[in-house]
C-alpha positions as CSV (number, residue, x, y, z in Angstrom):
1,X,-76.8,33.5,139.4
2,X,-76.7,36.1,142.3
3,X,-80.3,37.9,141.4
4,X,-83.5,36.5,139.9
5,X,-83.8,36.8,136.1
6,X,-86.9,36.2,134.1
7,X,-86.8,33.3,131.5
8,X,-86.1,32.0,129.1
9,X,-82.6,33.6,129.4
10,X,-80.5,34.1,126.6
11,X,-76.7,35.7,127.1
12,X,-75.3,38.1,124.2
13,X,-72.2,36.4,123.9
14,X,-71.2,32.9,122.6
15,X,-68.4,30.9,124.0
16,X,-66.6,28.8,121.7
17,X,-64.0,25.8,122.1
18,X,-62.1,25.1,119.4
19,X,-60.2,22.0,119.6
20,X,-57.3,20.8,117.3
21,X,-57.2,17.6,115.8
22,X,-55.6,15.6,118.6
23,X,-57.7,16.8,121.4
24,X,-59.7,14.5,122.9
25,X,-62.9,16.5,123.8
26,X,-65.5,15.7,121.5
27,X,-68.8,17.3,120.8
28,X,-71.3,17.3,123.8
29,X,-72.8,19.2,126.5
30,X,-70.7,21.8,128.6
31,X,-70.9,21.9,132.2
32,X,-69.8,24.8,134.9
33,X,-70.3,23.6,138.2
34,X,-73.7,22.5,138.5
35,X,-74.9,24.7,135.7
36,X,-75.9,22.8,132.2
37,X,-76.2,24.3,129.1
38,X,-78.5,23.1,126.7
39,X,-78.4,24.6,123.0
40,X,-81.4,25.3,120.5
41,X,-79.5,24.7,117.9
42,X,-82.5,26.7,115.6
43,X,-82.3,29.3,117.8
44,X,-78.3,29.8,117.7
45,X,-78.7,29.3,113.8
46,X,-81.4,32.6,114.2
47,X,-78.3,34.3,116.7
48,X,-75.3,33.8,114.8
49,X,-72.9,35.8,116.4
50,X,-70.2,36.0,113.9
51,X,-69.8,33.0,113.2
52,X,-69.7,32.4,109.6
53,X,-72.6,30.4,108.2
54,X,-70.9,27.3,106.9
55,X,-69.6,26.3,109.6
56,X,-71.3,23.5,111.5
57,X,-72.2,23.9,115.1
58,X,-70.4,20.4,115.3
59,X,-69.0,17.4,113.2
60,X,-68.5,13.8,114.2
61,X,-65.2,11.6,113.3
62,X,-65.2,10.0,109.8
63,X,-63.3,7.4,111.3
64,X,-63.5,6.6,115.0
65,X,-63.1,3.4,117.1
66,X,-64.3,1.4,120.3
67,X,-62.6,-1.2,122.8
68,X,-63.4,-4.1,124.6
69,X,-61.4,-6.0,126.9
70,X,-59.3,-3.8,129.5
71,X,-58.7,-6.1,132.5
72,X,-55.4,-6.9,133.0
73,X,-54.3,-10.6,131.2
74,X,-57.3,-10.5,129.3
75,X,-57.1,-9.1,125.4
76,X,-58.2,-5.8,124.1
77,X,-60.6,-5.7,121.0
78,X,-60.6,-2.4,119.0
79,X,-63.5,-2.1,115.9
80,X,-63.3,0.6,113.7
81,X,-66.8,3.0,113.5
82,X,-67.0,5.4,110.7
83,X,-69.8,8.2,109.5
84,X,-72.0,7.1,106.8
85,X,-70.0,7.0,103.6
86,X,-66.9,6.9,104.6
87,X,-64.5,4.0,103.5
88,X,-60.9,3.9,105.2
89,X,-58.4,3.3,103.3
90,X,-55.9,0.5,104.4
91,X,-53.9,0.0,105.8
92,X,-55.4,1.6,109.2
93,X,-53.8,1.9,112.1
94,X,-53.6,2.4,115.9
95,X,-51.0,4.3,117.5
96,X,-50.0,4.9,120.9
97,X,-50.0,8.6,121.7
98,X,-49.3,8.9,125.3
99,X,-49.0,6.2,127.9
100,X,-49.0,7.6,131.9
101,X,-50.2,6.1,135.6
102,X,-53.0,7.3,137.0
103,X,-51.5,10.0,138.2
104,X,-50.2,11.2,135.0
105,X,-46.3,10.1,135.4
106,X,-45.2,9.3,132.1
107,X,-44.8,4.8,131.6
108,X,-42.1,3.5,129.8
109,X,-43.9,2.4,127.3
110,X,-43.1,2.3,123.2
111,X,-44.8,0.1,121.1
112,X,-45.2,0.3,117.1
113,X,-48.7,1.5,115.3
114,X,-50.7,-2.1,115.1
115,X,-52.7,-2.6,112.2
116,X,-56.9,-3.6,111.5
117,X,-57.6,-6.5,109.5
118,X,-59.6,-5.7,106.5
119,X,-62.9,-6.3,108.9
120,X,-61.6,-3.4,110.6
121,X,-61.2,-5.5,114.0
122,X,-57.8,-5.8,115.8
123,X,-57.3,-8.1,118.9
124,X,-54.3,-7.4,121.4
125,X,-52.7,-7.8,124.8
126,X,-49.7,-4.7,124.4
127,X,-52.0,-3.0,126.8
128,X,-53.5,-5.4,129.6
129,X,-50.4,-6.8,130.3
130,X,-50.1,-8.3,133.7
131,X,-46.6,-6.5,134.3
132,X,-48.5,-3.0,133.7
133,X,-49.2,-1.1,137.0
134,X,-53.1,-1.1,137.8
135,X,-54.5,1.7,136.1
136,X,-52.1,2.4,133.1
137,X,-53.6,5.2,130.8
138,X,-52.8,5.0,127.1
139,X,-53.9,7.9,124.8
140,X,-54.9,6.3,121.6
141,X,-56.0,7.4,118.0
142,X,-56.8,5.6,115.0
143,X,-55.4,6.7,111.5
144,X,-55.6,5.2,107.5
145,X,-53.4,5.7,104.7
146,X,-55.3,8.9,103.3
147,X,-54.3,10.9,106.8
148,X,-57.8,10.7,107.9
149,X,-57.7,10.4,112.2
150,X,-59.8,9.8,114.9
151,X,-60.6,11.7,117.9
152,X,-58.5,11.1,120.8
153,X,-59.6,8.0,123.4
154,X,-58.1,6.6,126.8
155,X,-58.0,2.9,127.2
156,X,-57.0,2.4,131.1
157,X,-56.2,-1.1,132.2
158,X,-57.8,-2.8,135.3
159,X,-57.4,-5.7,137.5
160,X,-60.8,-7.5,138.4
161,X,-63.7,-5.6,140.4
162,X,-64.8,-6.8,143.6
163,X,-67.5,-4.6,143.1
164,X,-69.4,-7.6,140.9
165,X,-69.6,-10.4,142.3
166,X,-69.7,-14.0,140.8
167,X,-73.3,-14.5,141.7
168,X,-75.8,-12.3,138.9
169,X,-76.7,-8.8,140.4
170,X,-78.4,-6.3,139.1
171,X,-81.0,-8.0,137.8
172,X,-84.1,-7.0,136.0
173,X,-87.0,-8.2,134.8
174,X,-88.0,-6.1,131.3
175,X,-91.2,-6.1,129.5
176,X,-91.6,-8.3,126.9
177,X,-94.0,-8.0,123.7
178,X,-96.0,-10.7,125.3
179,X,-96.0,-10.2,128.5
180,X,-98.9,-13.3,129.1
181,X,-96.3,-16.1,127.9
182,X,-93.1,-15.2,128.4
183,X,-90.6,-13.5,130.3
184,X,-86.9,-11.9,130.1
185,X,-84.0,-11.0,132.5
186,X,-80.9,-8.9,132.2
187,X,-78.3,-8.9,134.8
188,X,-74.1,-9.1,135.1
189,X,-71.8,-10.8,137.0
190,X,-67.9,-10.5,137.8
191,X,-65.5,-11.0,134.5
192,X,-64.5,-14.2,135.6
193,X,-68.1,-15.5,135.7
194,X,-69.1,-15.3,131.5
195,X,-71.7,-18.7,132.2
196,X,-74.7,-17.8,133.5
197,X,-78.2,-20.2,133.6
198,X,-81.7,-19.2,134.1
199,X,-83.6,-22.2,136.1
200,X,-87.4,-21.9,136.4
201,X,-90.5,-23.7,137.5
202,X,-94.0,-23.3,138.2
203,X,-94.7,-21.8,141.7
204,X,-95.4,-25.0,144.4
205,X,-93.6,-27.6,141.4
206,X,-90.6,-29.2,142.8
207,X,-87.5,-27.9,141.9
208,X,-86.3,-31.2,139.9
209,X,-89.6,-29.8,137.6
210,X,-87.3,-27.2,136.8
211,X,-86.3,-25.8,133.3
212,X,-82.8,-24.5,132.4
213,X,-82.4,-21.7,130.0
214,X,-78.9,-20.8,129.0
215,X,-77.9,-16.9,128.9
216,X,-76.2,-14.9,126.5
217,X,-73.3,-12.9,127.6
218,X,-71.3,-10.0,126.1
219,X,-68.5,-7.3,127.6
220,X,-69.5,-4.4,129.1
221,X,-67.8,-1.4,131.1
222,X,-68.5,0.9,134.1
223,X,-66.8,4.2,135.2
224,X,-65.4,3.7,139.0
225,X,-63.9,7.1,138.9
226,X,-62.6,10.1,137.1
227,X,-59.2,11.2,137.4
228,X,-57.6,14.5,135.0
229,X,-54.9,13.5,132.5
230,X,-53.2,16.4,131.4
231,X,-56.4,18.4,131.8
232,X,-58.6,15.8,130.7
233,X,-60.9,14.0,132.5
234,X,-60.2,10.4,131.8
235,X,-63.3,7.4,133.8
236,X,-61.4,4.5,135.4
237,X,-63.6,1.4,134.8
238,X,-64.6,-2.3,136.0
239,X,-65.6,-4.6,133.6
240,X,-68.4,-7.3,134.0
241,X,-70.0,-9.8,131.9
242,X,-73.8,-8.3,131.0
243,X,-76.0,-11.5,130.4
244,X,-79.9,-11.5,128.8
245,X,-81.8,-14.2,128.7
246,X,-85.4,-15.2,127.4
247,X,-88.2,-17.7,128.0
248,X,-91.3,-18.1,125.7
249,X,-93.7,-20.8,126.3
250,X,-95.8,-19.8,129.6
251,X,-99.0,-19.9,131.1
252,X,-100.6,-16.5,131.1
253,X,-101.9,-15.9,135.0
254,X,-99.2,-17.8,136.1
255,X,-96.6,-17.8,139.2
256,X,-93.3,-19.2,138.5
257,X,-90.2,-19.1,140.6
258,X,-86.7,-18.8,139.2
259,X,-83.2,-18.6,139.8
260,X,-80.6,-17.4,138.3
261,X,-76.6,-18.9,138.1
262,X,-74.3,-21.4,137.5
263,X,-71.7,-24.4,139.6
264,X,-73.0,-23.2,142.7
265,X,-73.1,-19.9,142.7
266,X,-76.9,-19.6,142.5
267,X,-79.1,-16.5,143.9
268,X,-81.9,-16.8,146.2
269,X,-85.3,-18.1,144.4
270,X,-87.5,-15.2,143.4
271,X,-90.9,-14.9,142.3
272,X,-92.9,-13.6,138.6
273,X,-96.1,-14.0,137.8
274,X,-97.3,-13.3,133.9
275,X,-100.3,-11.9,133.0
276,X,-103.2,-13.0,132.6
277,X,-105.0,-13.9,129.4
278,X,-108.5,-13.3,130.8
279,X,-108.4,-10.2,133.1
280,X,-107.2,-7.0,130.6
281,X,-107.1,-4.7,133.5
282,X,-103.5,-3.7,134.7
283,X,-101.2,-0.7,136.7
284,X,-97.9,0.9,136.4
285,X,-95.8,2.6,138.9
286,X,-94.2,5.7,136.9
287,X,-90.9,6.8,137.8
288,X,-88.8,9.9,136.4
289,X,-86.1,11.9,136.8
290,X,-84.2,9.8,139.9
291,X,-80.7,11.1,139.2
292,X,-79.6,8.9,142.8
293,X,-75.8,9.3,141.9
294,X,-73.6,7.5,144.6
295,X,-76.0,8.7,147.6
296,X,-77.5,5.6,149.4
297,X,-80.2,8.1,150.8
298,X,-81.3,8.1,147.3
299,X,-81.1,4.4,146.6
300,X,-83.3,4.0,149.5
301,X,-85.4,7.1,149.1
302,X,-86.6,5.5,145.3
303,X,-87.4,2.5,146.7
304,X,-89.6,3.7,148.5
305,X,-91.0,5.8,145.4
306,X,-91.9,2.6,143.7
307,X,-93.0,0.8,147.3
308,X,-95.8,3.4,147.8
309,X,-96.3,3.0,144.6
310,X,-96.8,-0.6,144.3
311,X,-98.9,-0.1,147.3
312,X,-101.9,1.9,145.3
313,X,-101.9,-0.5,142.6
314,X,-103.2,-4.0,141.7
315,X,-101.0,-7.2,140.6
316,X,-100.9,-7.0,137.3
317,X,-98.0,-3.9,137.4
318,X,-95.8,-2.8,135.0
319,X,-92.9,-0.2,136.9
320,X,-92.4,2.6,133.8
321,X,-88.9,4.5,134.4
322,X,-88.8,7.9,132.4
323,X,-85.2,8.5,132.6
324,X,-82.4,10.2,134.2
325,X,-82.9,6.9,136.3
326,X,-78.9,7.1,137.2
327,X,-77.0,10.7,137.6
328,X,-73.8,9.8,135.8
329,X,-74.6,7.7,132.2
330,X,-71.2,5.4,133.3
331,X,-71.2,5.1,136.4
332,X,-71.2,1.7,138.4
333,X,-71.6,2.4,141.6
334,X,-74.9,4.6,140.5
335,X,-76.2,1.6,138.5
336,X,-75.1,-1.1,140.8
337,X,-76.9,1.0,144.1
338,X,-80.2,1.9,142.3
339,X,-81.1,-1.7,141.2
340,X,-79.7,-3.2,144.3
341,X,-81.5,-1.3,146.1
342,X,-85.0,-1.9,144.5
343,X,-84.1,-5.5,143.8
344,X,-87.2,-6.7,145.3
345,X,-89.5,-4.9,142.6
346,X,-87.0,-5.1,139.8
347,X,-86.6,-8.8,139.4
348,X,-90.6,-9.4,140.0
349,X,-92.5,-6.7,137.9
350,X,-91.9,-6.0,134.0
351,X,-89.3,-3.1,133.8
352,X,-90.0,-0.8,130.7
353,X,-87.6,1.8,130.7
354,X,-86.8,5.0,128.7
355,X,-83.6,6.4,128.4
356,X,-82.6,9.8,129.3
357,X,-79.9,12.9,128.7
358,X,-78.0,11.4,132.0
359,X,-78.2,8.3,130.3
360,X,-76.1,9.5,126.8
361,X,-72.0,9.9,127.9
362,X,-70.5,12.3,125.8
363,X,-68.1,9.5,124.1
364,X,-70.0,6.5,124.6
365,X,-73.5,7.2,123.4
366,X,-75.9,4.9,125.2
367,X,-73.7,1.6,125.4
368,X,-73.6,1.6,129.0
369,X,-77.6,2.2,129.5
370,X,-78.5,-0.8,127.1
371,X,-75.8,-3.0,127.8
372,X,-78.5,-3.5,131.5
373,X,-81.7,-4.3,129.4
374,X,-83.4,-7.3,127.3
375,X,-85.5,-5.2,126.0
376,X,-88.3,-5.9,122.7
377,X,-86.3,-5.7,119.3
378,X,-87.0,-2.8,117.5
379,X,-85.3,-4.3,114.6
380,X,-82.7,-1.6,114.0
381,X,-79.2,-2.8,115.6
382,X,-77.9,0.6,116.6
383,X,-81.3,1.2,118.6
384,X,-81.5,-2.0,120.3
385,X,-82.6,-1.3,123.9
386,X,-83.2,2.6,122.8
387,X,-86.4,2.5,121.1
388,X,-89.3,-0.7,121.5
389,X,-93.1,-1.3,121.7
390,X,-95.1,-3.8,122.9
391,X,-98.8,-4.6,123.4
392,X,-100.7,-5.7,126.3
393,X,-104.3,-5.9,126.1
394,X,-105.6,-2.9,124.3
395,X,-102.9,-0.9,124.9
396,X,-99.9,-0.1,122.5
397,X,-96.8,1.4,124.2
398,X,-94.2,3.4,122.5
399,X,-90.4,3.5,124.1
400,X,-88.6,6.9,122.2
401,X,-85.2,7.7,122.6
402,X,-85.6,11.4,122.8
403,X,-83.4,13.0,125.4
404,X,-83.4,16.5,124.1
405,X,-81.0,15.7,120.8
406,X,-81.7,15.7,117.4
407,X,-83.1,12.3,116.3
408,X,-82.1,10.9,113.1
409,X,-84.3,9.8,109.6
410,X,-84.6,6.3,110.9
411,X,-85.6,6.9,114.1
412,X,-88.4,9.2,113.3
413,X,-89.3,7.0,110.6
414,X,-89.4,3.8,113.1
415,X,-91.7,6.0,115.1
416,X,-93.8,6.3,111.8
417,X,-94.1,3.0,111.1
418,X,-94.3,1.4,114.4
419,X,-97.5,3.8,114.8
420,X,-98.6,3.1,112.0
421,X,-98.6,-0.4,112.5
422,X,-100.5,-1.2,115.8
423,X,-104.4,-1.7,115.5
424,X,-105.0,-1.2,119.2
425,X,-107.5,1.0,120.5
426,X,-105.1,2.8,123.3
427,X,-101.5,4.3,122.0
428,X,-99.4,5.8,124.9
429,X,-95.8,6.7,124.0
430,X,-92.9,7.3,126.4
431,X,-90.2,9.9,125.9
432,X,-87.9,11.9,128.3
433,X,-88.1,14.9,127.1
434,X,-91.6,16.1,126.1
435,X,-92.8,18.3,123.6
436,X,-94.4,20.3,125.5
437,X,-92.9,20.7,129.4
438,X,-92.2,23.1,131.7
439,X,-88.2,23.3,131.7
440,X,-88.0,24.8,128.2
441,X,-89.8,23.2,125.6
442,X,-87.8,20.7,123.5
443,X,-88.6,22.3,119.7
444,X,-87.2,19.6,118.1
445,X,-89.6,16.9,119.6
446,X,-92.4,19.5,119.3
447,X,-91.7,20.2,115.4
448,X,-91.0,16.4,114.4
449,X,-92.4,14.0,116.8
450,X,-95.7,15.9,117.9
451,X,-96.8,16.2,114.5
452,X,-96.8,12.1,114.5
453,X,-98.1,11.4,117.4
454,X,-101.2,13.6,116.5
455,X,-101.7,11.4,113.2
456,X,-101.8,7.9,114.4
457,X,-104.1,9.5,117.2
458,X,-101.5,9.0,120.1
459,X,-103.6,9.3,123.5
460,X,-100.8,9.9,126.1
461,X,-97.5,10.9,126.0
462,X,-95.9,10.2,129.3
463,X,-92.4,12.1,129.8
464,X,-89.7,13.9,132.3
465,X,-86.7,15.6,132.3
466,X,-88.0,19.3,133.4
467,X,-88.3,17.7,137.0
468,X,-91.5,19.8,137.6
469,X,-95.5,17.7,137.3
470,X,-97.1,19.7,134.1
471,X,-100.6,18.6,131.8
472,X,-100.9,19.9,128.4
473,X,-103.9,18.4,126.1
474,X,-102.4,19.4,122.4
475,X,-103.8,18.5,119.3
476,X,-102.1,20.4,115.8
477,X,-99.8,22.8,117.8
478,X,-102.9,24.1,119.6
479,X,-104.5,23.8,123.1
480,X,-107.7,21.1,123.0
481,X,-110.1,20.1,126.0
482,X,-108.3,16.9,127.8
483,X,-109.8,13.3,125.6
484,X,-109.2,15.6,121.8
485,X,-105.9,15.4,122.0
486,X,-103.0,13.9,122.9
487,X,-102.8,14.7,126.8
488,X,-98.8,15.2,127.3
489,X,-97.8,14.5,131.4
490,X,-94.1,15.9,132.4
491,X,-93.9,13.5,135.8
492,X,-92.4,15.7,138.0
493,X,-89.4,14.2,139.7
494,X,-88.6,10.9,141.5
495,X,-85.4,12.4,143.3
496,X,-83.5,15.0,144.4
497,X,-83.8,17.7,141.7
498,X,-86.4,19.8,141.4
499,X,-87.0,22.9,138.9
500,X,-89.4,26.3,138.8
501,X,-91.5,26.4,135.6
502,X,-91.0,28.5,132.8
503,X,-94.5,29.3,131.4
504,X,-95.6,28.3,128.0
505,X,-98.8,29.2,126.2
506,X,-99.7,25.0,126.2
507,X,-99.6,24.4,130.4
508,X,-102.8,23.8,131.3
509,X,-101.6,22.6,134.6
510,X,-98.4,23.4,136.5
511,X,-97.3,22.0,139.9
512,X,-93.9,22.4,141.7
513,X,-93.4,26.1,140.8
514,X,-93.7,26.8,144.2
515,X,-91.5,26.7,146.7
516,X,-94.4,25.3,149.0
517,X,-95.3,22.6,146.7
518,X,-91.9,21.3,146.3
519,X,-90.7,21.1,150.0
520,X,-92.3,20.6,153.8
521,X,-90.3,21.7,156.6
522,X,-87.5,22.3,154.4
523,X,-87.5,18.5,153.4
524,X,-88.2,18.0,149.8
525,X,-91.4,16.3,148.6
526,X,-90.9,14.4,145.7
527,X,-93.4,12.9,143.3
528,X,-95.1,9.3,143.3
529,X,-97.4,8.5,140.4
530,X,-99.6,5.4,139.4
531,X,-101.7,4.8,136.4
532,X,-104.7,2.4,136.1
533,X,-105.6,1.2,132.5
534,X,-108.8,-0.7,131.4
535,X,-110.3,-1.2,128.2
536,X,-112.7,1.9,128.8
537,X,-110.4,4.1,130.5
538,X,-106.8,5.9,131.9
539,X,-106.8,6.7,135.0
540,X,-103.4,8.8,136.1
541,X,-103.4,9.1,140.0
542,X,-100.3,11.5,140.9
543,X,-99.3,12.2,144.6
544,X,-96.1,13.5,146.2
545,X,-94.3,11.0,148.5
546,X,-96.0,13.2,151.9
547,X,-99.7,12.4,150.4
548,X,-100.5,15.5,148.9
549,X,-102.8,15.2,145.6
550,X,-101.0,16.6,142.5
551,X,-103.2,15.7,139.2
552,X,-106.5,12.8,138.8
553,X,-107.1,12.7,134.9
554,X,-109.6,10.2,133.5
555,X,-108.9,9.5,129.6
556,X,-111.8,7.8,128.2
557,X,-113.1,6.0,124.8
């Protein structure tokens, strides 16, 4: 915008894209440049604007489909993903719209509709064909016998990436929901590597002590690029082979060192230590709001985040990742840089991350985000890796999935329930967008989730996405005195973004609004938090990256 304008903001006009049948934009976020718009969809429903009110904002396929398997002499798998209720009626089919290079010059290419099996699965090599040119874009759509269709997708073949190599990389340690005696890892390897072991020993054992684990493996699928097919933008991607693996069974207070590989192509012998089982005192670094894209400034610039850090806290350290950890929710080379970079804290430390609105691609949901983690079970399938708790000591930790979109029945109700559930004296949940930041407000998460978190007497609510450090103490939609409430943190921002408030009646604390706070000499100062938790007490210690004090709250019970 050319002048300064007061917010919130509101234009008096509504743009509106209305797509036919066979387009392939579905329903998401628009962007202009690097402006985002982000819709209350209550307050549009308040603002009509002519449009009639009948119509929904948006709708989602009643049948739609997913793919696996795009590397070149490898076969595709297509499953069939339809809306609650919805039964298609056979026979379904997929047909072939459109098939170009990647520079949009038509392939000659013709090959009949292929039809599901009653599982609604269909395996084929028509299009990973070794004779197709690298690249080859097919436009495909999914239809049944009642004339029901799907949205529009691009499957584009791909030879093998050197980008993964055989050896495992990006590797992770997660949390686990008993972090004393046990211990799981997440990390991928090149498509022509699918075996992967976990070998592990206590520290100073020799290695024919150790113990081999075998890991679990499953397709996965990274965006090297975007290109525009006939004005759409279509990602180019790698696959890779995304393994988890799990061990149960140790000593709490324990070094161990481990390994990870298979037929000599082993990496380097790292160390974990689990916690112990006598001393409930423990730290976590907190991260949020890294967006590091494809900048190796920014690889390097959050690992030093979590190194200073690491270097205010004690050993037992969890490393607690807000979201909007990656800028791009596909991309591999933002995924493959960040961990890489940070691979020395990463595969030592528990990893309990949080997913965020950077995370969520606009056609693929999350599948990218959890394809990385091992994460605790929540129990329901689709929110595996999205939403989890664990307990350590006497804390019980909440992971929500709430980037700023509507959450469904079951999610809230696993919120419910999972609250409900826990007898532990400490509750801290972790969501990215909070119910009451400095960025906007999210009035979904302050009308549904809020109200729960008050009941089962939730003492912290750790969150992001506004990119600006803000403390509100909230109890029933009003302001309470810090300890009689749940005390809501917004954790500024671990990277290059950073955001002017826009004052709400709950900020008790703001700080970034000013242009003083958020840079030094023109060089941005960017936040670095640590908490300390006891049985007593929180302690939440937040600093920018140049030293200066931010926030020192003290919870205690």
């Amino acid at each position: 915008l050319a002048r300064d304008v007061e917010l919130p903001l509101m234009w008096n006009e509504l743009l509106r894209l209305q797509c036919g049948r066979d387009a392939s934009t579905r329903a998401g976020a628009i962007y202009l440049d690097r402006f985002e718009a982000v819709c209350d969809e209550e307050e549009v429903a308040a603002n009509r604007m002519g449009i009639p009110h009948e119509e929904p904002l948006h709708t989602e396929d009643e049948l739609g489909f997913d793919f696996e398997g795009i590397t070149k002499g490898m076969s595709t798998t297509f499953r069939l993903i339809c809306s609650d209720g919805y039964r298609p009626v056979a026979p379904v089919m997929l047909e072939c719209l459109l098939a170009t290079d990647r520079n949009g010059v038509s392939l000659p290419f013709d090959t009949n509709p292929l039809s599901f099996d009653k599982d609604g699965t269909l395996t084929t090599n028509v299009f990973t064909a070794p004779s197709l040119p690298e690249d080859s874009a097919f436009a495909l759509r999914v239809f049944d016998a009642a004339g029901e269709r799907s949205s529009v997708l691009w499957l584009v073949t791909a030879s093998k990436s050197d980008l993964y190599p055989r050896v495992p990389c990006d590797i992770i340690r997660n949390i686990t929901d008993s972090p004393q005696t046990s211990a799981a890892f997440s990390f991928s390897t090149a498509i022509d590597a699918p075996s992967c072991l976990l070998a592990y020993r206590k520290s100073g054992e020799p290695v024919s002590a150790e113990k081999i684990v075998a890991a679990e493996a499953s397709g996965a699928r990274e965006a090297v690029e975007t290109v525009r097919l006939h004005g759409v933008p279509v990602t180019l991607d790698r696959e890779r082979w995304a393994h988890t693996v799990r061990v149960d069974g140790l000593e709490p207070g324990t070094e161990y060192v481990y390994r990870l590989g298979n037929e000599g192509r082993w990496t380097k012998e790292t160390k974990f230590r689990t916690f112990s089982d006598k001393r409930p005192h423990f730290d976590a670094v907190i991260l949020a709001d890294a967006h590091n894209g494809r900048n190796k400034q920014f690889f390097e610039r959050y690992r030093r985040v979590i190194r200073d850090g690491v270097r205010r806290t004690q050993e037992q350290l969890l490393l607690i990742e807000l979201g909007d950890m990656v800028n791009t929710a596909t991309d591999l080379i933002d995924y493959l840089g960040t961990l890489s970079a940070s691979r020395k804290y990463f595969t030592a430390y528990p990893f309990a991350p949080t997913p965020g609105n950077h995370e969520r691609d606009v056609t693929r949901w999350f599948k990218n985000y959890v394809s990385h983690w091992n994460l605790p079970d929540c129990g329901i399938a689709k929110y595996r890796n999205l939403f989890y708790s664990f307990d350590l000591y006497d804390y019980h930790f909440s992971s929500l999935c709430a980037d700023g979109v509507p959450l469904e029945a079951d999610a809230l109700e696993w919120i419910e329930n999972d609250l409900k559930g826990t007898d532990k004296k400490w509750k801290v949940v972790m969501m990215h967008c909070s119910p009451y930041g400095g960025k906007g407000g999210q009035d979904f998460n302050r009308l549904h989730i809020a109200p729960i978190l008050d009941r089962y007497d939730v003492d912290l609510c750790l969150s992001a996405h506004e990119h600006i450090y803000v403390r509100a103490s909230m109890r029933g939609g009003k302001r309470v005195p810090i300890g009689q409430g749940v005390t809501y943190l917004t954790m500024g921002t671990s990277g290059p973004k950073a955001y002017e408030n826009a004052k709400h009646e709950w900020q008790d604390f703001v700080y970034g609004d000013k242009y003083s706070e958020r840079f030094i000499g023109g060089v941005q100062d960017i936040t670095t938090a640590v908490a300390h938790f006891s049985p007593e007490r929180i302690v939440i210690d937040v600093q920018m990256i140049s030293g200066r004090v931010v926030d020192y709250i003290v919870l205690e019970k």
